[in-house]
MIKOL-46171 format. One line per 3 residues: number of its first residue (from 1); their letters; for each residue z, x, y of C-alpha. Coordinates in nm, 2 decimals. Layout:
BEGIN
NUM) a) Z:X:Y | ... $
***
This chain:
BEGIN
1) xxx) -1.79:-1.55:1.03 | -1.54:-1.35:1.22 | -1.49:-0.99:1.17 $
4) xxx) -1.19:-0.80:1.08 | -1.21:-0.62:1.45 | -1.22:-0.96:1.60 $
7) xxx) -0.94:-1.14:1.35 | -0.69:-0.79:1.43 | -0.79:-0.85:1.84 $
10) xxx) -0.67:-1.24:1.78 | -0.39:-1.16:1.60 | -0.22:-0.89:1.85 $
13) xxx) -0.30:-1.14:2.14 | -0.08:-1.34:1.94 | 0.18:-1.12:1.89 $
16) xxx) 0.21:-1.06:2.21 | 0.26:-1.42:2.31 | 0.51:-1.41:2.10 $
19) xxx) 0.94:-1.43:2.23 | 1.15:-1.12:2.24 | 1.40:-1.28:2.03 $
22) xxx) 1.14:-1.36:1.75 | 0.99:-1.00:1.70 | 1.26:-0.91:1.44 $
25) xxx) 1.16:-1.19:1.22 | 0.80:-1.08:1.26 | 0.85:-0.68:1.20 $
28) xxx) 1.09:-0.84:0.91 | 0.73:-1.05:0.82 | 0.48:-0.72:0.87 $
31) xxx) 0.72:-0.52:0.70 | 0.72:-0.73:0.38 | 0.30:-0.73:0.40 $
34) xxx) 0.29:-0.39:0.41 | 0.55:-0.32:0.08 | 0.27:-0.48:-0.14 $
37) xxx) 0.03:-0.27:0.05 | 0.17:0.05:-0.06 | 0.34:-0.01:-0.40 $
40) xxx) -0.06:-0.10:-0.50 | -0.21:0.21:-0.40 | 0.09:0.43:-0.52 $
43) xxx) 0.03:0.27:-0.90 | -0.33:0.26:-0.84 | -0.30:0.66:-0.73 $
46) xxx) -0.22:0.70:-1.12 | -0.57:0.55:-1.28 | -0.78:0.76:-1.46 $
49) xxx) -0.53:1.04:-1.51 | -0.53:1.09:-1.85 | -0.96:1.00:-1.88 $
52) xxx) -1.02:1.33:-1.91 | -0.69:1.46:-2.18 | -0.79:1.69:-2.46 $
55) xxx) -0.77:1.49:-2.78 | -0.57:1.75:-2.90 | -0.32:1.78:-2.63 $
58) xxx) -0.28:1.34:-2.62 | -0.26:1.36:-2.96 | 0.10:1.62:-2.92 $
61) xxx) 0.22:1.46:-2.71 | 0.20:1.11:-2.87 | 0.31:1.23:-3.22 $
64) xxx) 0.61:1.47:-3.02 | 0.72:1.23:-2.76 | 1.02:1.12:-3.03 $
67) xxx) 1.16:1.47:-3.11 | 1.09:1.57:-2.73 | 1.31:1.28:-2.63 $
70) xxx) 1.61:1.36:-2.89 | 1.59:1.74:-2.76 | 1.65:1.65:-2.43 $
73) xxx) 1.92:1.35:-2.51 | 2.10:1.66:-2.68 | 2.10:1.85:-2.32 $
76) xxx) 2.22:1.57:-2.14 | 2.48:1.51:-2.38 | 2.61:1.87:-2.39 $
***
């Protein structure tokens, strides 16, 4: 089995083999890997944020979310 050291080593030996006029297309490629990369750990930065709420204080804003959301329409449309 080959190691993720040894699979990153083959990889940039590659890369290096590869023609000036096709590194675009591969930063283009890289670029694209990495978007799902970060888009995952930015939602995933967001679990368990409301584990610990106050019954109390989920239960306000639940039952207020409507009337909050008229007030602020009303500044808005002012």
């Amino acid at each position: 089995m080959i190691t993720d050291t040894q699979r990153r080593t083959q990889i940039l030996r590659k890369v290096n083999r590869i023609p000036v006029d096709k590194l675009k297309e591969l930063d283009d490629f890289v670029s694209k890997l990495e978007e799902g990369v970060v888009r995952k750990s930015k939602i995933l930065s967001f679990a368990g944020s409301w584990k610990n709420i106050d019954d109390a204080v989920f239960n306000a804003l639940t039952n207020d979310l409507i009337s909050h959301r008229q007030r602020n329409r009303r500044r808005i449309d002012e």
